[in-house]
C-alpha positions as a Markdown table, in Angstrom:
| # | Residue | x | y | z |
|---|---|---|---|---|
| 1 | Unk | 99.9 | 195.0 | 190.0 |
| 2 | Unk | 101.1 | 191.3 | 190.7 |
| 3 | Unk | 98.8 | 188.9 | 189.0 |
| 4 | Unk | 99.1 | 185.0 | 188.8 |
| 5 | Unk | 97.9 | 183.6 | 185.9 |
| 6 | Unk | 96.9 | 179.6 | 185.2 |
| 7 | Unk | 97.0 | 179.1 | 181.5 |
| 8 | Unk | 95.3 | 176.5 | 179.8 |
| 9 | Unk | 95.7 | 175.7 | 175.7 |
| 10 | Unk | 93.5 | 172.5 | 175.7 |
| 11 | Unk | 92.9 | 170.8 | 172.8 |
| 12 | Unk | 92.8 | 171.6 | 168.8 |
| 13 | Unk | 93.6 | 175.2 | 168.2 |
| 14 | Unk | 93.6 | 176.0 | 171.7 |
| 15 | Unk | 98.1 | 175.9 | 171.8 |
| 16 | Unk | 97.8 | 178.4 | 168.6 |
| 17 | Unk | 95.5 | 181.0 | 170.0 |
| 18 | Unk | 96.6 | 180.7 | 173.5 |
| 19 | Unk | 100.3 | 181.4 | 172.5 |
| 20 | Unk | 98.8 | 185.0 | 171.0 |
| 21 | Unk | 96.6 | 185.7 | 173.7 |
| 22 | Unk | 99.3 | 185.2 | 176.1 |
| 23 | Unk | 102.0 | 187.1 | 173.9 |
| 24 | Unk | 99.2 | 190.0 | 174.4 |
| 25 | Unk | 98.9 | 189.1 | 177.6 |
| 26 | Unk | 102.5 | 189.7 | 178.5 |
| 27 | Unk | 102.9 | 192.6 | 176.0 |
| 28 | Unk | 100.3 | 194.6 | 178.0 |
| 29 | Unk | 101.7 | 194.0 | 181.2 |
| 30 | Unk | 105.3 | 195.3 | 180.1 |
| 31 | Unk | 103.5 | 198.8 | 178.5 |
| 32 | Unk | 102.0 | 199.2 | 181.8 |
| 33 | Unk | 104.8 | 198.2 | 184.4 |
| 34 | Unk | 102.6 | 195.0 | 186.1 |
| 35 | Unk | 104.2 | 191.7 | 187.1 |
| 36 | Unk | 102.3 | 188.6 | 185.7 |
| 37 | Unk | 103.2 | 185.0 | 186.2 |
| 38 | Unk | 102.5 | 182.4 | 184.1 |
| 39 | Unk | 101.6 | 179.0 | 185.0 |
| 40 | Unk | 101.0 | 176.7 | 182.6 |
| 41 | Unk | 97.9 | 173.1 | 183.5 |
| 42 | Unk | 96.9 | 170.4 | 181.4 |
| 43 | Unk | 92.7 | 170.1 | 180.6 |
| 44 | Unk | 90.6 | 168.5 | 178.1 |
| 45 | Unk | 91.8 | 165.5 | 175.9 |
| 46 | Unk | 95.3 | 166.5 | 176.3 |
| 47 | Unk | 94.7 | 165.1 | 180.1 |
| 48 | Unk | 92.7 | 162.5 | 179.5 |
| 49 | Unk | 95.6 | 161.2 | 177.2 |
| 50 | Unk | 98.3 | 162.1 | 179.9 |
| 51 | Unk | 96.8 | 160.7 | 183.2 |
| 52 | Unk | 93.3 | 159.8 | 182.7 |
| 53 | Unk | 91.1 | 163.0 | 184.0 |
| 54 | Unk | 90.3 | 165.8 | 181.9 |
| 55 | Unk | 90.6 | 168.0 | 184.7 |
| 56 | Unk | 93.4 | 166.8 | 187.0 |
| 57 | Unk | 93.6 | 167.3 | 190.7 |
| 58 | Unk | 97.2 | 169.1 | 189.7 |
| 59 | Unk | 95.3 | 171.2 | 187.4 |
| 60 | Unk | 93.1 | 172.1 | 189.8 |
| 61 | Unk | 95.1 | 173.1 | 192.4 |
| 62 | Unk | 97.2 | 175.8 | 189.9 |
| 63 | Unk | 93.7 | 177.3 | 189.1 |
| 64 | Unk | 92.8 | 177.5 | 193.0 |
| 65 | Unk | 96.0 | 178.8 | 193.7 |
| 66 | Unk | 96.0 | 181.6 | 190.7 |
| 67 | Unk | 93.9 | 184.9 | 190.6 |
| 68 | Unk | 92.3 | 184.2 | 186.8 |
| 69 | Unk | 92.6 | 181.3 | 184.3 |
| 70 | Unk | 93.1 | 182.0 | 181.4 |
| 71 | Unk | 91.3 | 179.2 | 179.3 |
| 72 | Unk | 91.4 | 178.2 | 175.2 |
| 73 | Unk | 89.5 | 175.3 | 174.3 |
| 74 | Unk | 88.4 | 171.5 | 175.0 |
| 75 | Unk | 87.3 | 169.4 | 172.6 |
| 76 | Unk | 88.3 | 165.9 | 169.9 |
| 77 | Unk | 86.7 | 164.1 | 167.5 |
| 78 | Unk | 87.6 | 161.0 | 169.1 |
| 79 | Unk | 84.9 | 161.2 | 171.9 |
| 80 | Unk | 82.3 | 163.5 | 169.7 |
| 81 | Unk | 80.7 | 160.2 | 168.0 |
| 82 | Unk | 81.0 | 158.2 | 170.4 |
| 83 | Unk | 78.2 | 158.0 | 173.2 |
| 84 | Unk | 79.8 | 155.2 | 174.8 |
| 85 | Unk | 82.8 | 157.3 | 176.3 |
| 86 | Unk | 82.7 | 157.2 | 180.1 |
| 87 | Unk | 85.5 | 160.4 | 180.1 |
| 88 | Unk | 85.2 | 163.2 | 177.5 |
| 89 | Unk | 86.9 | 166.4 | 177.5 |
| 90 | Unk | 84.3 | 168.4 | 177.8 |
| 91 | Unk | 83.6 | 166.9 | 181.4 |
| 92 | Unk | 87.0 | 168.5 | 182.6 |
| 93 | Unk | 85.6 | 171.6 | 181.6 |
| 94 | Unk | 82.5 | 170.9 | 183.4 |
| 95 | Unk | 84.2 | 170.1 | 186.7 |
| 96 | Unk | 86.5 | 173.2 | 186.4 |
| 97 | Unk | 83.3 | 175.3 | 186.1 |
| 98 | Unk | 81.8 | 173.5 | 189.5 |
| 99 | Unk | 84.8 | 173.2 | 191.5 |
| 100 | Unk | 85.7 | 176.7 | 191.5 |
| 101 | Unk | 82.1 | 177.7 | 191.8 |
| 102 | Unk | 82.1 | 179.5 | 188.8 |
| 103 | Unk | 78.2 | 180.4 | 188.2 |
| 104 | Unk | 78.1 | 183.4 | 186.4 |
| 105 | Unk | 79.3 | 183.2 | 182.5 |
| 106 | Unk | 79.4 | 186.4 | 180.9 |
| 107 | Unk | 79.3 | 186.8 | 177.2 |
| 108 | Unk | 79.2 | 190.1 | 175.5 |
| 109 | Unk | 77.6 | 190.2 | 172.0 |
| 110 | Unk | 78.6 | 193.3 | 170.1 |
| 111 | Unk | 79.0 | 194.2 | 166.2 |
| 112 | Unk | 82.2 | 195.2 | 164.5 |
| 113 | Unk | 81.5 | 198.2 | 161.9 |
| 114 | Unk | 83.9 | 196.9 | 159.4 |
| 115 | Unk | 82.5 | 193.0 | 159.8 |
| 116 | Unk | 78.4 | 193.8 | 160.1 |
| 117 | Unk | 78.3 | 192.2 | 156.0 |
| 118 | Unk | 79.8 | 189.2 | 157.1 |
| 119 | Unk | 76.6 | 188.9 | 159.8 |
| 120 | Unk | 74.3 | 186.1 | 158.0 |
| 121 | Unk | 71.8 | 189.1 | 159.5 |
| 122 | Unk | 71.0 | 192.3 | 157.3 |
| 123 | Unk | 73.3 | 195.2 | 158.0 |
| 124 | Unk | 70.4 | 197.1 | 159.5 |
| 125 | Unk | 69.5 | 194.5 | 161.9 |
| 126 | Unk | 72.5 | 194.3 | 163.5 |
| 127 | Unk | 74.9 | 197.4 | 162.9 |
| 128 | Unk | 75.5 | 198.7 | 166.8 |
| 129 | Unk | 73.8 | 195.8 | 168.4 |
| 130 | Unk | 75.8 | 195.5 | 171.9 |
| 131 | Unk | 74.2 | 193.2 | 174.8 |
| 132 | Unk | 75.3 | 190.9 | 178.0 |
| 133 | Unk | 74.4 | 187.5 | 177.8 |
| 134 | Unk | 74.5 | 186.3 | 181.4 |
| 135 | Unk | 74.3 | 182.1 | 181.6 |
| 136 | Unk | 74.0 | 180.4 | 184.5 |
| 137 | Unk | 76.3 | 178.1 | 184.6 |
| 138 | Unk | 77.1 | 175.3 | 188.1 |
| 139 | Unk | 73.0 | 174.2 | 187.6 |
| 140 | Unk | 70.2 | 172.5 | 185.8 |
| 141 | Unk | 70.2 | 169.7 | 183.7 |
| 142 | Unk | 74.4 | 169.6 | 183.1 |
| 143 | Unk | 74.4 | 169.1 | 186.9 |
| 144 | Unk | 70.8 | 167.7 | 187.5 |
| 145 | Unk | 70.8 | 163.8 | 188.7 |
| 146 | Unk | 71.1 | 161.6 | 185.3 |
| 147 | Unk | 70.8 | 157.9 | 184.4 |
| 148 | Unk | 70.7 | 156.6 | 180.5 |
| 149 | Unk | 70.5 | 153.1 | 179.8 |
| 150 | Unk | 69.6 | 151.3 | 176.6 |
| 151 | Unk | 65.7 | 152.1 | 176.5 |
| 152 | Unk | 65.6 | 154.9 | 178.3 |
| 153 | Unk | 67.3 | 158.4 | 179.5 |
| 154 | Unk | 66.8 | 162.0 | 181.9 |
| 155 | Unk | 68.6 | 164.6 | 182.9 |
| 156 | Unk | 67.6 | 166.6 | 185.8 |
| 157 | Unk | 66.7 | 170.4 | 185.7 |
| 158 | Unk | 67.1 | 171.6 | 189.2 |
| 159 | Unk | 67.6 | 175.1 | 190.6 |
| 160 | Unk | 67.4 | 176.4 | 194.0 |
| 161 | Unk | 66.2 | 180.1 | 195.1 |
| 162 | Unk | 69.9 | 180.6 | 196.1 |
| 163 | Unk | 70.7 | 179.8 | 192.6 |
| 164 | Unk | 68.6 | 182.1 | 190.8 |
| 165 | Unk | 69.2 | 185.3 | 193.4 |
| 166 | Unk | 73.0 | 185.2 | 193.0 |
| 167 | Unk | 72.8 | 185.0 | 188.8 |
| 168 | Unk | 69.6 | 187.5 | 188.7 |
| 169 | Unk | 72.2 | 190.0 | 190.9 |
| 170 | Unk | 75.1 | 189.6 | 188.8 |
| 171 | Unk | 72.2 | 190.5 | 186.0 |
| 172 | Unk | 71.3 | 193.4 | 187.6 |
| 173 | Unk | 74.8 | 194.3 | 188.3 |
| 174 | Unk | 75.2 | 195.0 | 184.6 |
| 175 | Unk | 72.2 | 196.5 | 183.9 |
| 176 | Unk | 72.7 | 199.1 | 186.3 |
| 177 | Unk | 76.3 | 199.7 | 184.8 |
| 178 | Unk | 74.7 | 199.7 | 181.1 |
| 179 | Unk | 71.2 | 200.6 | 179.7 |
| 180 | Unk | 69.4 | 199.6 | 182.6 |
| 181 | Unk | 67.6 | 197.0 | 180.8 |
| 182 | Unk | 67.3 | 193.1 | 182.1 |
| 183 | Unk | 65.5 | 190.5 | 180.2 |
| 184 | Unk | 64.9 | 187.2 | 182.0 |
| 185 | Unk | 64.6 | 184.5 | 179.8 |
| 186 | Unk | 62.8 | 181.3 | 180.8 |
| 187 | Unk | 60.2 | 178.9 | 179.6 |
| 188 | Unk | 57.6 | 179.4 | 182.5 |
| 189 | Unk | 54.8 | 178.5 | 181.0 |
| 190 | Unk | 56.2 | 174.4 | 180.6 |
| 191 | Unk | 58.8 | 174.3 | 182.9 |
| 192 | Unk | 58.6 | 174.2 | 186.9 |
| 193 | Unk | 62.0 | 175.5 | 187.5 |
| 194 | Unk | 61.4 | 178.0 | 185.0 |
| 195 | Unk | 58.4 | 179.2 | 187.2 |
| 196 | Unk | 60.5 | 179.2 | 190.2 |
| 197 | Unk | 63.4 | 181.8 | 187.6 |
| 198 | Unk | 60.4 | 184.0 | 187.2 |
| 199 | Unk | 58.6 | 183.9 | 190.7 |
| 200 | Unk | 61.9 | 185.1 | 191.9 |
| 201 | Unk | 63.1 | 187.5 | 189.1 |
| 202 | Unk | 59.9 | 189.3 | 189.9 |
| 203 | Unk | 60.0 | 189.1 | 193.7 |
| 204 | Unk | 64.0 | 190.9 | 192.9 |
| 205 | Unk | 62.9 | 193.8 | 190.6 |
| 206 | Unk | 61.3 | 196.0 | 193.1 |
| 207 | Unk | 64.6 | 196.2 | 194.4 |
| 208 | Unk | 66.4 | 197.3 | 191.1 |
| 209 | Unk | 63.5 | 200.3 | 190.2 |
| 210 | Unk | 65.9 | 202.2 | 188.2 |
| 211 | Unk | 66.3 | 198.7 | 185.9 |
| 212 | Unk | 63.0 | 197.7 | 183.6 |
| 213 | Unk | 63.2 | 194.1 | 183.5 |
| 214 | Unk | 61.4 | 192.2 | 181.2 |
| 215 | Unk | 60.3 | 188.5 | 180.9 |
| 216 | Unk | 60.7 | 186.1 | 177.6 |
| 217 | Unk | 59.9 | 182.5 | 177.2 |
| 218 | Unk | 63.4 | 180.9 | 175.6 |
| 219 | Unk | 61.7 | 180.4 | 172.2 |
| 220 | Unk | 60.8 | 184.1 | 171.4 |
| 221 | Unk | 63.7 | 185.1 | 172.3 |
| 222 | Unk | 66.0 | 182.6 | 170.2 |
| 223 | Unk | 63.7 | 184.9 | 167.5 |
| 224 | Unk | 63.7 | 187.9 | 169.0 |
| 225 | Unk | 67.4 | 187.8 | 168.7 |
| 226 | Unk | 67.6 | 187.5 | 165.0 |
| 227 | Unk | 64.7 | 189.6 | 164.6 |
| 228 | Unk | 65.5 | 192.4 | 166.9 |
| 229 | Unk | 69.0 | 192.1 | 168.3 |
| 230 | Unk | 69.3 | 195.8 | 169.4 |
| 231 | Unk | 66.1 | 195.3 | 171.5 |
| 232 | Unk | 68.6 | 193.7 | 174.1 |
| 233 | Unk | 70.8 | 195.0 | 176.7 |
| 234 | Unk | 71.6 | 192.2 | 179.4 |
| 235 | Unk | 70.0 | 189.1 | 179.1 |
| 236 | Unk | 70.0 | 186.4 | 181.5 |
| 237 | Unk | 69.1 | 182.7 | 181.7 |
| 238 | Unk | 69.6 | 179.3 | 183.0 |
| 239 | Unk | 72.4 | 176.9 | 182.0 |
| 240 | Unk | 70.9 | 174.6 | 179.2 |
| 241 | Unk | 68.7 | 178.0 | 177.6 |
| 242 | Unk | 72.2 | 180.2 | 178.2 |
| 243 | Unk | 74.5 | 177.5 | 176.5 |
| 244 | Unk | 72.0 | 178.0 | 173.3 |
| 245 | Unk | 71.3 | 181.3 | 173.2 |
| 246 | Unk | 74.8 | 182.9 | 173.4 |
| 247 | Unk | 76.0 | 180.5 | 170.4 |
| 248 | Unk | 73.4 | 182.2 | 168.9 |
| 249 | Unk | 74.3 | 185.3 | 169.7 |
| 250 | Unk | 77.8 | 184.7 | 168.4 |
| 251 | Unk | 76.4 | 184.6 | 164.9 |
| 252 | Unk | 75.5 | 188.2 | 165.4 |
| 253 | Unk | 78.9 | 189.4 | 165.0 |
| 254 | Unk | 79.8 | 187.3 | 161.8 |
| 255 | Unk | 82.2 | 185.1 | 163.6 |
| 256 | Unk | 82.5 | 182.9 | 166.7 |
| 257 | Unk | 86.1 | 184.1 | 166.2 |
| 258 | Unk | 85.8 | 187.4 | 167.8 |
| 259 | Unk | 83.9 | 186.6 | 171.0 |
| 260 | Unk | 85.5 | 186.7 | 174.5 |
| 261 | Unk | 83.5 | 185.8 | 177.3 |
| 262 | Unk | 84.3 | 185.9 | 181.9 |
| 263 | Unk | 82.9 | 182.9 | 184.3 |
| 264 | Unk | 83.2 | 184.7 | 187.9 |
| 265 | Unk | 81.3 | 183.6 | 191.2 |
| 266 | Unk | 83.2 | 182.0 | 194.6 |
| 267 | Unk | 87.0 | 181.3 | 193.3 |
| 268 | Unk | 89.4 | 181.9 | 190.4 |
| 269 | Unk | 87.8 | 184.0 | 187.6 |
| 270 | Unk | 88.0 | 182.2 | 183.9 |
| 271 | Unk | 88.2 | 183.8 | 180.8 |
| 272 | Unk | 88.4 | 182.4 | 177.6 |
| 273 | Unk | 86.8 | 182.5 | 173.8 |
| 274 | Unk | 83.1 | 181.7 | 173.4 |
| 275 | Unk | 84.0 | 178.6 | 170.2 |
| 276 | Unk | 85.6 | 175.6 | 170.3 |
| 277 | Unk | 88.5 | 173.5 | 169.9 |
| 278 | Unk | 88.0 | 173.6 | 165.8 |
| 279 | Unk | 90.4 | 170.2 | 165.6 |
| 280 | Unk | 90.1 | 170.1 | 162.1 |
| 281 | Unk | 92.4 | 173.6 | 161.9 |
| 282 | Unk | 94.7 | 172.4 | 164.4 |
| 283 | Unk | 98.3 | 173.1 | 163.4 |
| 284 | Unk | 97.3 | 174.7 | 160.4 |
| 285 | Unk | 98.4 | 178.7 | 161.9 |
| 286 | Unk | 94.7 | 179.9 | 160.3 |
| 287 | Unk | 92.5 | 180.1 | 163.5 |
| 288 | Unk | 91.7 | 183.6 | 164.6 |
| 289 | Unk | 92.9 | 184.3 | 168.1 |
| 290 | Unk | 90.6 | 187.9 | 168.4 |
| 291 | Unk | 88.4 | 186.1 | 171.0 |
| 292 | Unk | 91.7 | 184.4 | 173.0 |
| 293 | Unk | 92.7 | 188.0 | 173.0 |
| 294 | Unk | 89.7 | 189.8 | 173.9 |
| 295 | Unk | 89.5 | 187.4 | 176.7 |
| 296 | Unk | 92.3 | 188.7 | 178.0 |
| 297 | Unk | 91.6 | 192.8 | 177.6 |
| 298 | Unk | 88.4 | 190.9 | 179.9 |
| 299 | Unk | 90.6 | 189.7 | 182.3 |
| 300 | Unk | 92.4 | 192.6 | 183.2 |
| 301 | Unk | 89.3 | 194.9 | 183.4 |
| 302 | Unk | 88.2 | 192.0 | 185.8 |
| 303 | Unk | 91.3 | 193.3 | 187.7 |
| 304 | Unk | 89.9 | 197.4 | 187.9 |
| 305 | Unk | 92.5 | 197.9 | 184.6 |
| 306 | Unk | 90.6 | 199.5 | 182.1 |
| 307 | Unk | 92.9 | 201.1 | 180.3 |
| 308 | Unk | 95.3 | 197.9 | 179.8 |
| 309 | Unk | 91.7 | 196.5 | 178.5 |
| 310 | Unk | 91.5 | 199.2 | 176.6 |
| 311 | Unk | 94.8 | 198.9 | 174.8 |
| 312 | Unk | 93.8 | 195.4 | 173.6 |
| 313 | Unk | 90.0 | 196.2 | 172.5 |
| 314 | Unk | 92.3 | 198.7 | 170.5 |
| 315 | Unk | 94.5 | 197.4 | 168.9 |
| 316 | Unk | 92.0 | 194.2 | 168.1 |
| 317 | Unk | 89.7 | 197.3 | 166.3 |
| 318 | Unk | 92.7 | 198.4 | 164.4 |
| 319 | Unk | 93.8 | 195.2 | 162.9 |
| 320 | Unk | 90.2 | 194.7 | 161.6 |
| 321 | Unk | 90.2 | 198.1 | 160.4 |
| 322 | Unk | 93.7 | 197.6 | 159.0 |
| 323 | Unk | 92.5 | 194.0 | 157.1 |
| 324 | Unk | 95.0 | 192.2 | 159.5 |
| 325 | Unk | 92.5 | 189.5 | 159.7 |
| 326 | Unk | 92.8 | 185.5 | 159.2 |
| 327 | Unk | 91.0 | 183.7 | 156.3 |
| 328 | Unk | 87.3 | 183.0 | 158.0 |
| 329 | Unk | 86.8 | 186.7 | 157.9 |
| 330 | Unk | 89.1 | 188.0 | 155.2 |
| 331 | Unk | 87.6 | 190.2 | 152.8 |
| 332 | Unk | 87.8 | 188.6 | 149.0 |
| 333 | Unk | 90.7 | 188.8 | 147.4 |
| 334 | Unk | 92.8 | 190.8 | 151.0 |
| 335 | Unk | 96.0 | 189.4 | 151.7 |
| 336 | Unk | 96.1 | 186.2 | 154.0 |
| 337 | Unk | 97.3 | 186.9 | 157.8 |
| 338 | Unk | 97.6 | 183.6 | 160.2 |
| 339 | Unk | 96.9 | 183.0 | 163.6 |
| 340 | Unk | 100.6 | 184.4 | 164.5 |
| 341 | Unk | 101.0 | 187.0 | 162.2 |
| 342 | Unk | 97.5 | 188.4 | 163.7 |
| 343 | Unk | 98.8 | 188.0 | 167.3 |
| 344 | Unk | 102.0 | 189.2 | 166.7 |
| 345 | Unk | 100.9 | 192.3 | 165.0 |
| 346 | Unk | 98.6 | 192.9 | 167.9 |
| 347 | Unk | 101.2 | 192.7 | 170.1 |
| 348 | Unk | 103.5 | 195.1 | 168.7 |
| 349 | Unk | 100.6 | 197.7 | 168.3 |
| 350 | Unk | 99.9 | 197.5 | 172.4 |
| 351 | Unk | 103.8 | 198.2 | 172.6 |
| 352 | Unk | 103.7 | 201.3 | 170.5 |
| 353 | Unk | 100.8 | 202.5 | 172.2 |
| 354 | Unk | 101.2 | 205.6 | 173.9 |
């Protein structure tokens, strides 16, 4: 299979882990005989101190003309503390979400046998936890009409039927490929467009009989998933609630470091690690690139190629199995791996797979 490819380091350790997950990247496609091209776009800070825009029309145009992006981090400390900033780099990421209609994010949250003691959660709790958060993402209040001045601020929460059908679909999508179990989250009992989530999730779920679905105001579940993780399967929510939640839901697993997560809906599909830029480890080769390159075992089984997804999900198991892990989730006293000896360990176990 030919498949073109925009990638996008970004900011802080986005370069670091981006080099690994496209060394994987390009590893995986030579075990398996496909053609991948490589195109490499500015974003984030790194634009806005190039030409001004954190998301450049050039950029932009690579993406649209690509079949995935494959996406690291934005994110500096020079625009975090200051609320004055009229460009900041997590705008670019913003408009990349918007202009290729990307409406759907999709984070799995699942448990790592040899990790569950480094879960701030008792082993219990979370040992084989494994659900879909599904986030709205191109709506509500990040895309709501806003105004701020000195005495005063809003943000807009608006959603449209349209909205909600297409994300309760993709919900229901997964369920039926998984446990058959969707949990709409809202806050219906404040919120108007929250009413207008659950007046539609309920006039959908006749048509999914073989999927229960199940209604939770935002609040319980933020508890329910400490309390009860395994009670999920695939969860879905708006934008604001779904930006919340799945940071949550990170913490599950013990690391933000081992997360991957998919944006799909109308153009190029993104993939890219659920954390941040984490400038304060920038150049420092300690960052863990599992989630850069589980983004990309995502990105191919976007493509129908499971087994090159496979491969990666792995070799990723084998290296935390093996204690080939960087310092954040070292065990005490293992030897130290960074960023580059992780990826480039990964990469020659996909090359002697069989």
């Amino acid at each position: 299979m030919k498949i073109k490819v925009a990638v996008l380091p970004g900011d802080g350790i986005g370069p670091e882990i981006m080099e690994q997950g496209k060394a994987v990247l390009l590893a995986v496609a030579q075990r398996f005989g496909h053609e991948i091209t490589c195109t490499e776009a500015i974003c984030g800070a790194d634009a806005i101190d190039k030409v001004g825009d954190p998301f450049p029309e050039e950029t932009f145009a690579i993406c649209q003309e690509s079949d995935a992006v494959l996406f690291a981090a934005v994110g500096d400390p020079r625009y975090d503390n200051n609320p004055t900033a009229k460009v900041r780099p997590e705008q670019g990421l913003l408009a990349m979400r918007k202009k290729l209609g990307l409406f759907a994010n999709i984070r799995p949250v699942q448990t790592f046998k040899c990790l569950v003691h480094n879960s701030p959660l008792k082993d219990e709790l979370i040992d084989g936890a494994d659900f879909i958060c599904i986030r709205e993402l191109t709506g509500g209040m990040y895309f709501g009409e806003k105004y701020q001045d000195d005495e005063k601020a809003y943000d807009t929460n608006i959603y449209t039927r349209h909205e909600i059908e297409r994300i309760l679909k993709v919900g229901y999508e997964y369920a039926l490929r998984r446990k058959r179990h969707l949990t709409v989250v809202d806050k219906a009992n404040i919120l108007a467009s929250s009413r207008l989530w659950r007046q539609v999730a309920m006039e959908m779920a006749p048509q999914y009989p073989d999927v229960r679905t199940d209604y939770m105001f935002v609040d319980n579940a933020a508890m329910r998933m400490i309390a009860e993780p395994k009670f999920f399967d695939v969860m879905v929510t708006e934008n604001t609630f779904g930006d919340i939640l799945t940071d949550e839901g990170s913490c599950i697993s013990g690391s933000m470091g081992l997360l991957p997560s998919a944006s799909t809906g109308e153009g190029t599909p993104l993939f890219e690690p659920v954390h941040g830029s984490w400038p304060q480890a920038a150049g420092k080769n300690i960052a863990n690139p599992l989630a850069q390159i589980l983004s990309v075992a995502m990105l191919y089984e976007h493509f129908g190629l499971d087994r090159e997804g496979q491969v990666i999900r792995d070799a990723v198991n084998a290296s935390l199995e093996e204690n080939i892990r960087t310092p954040e989730i070292q065990t005490p006293g293992g030897p130290h791996y960074g960023t580059k000896e992780v990826g480039q360990w990964i990469v020659e176990k996909v090359k002697a797979t069989l």
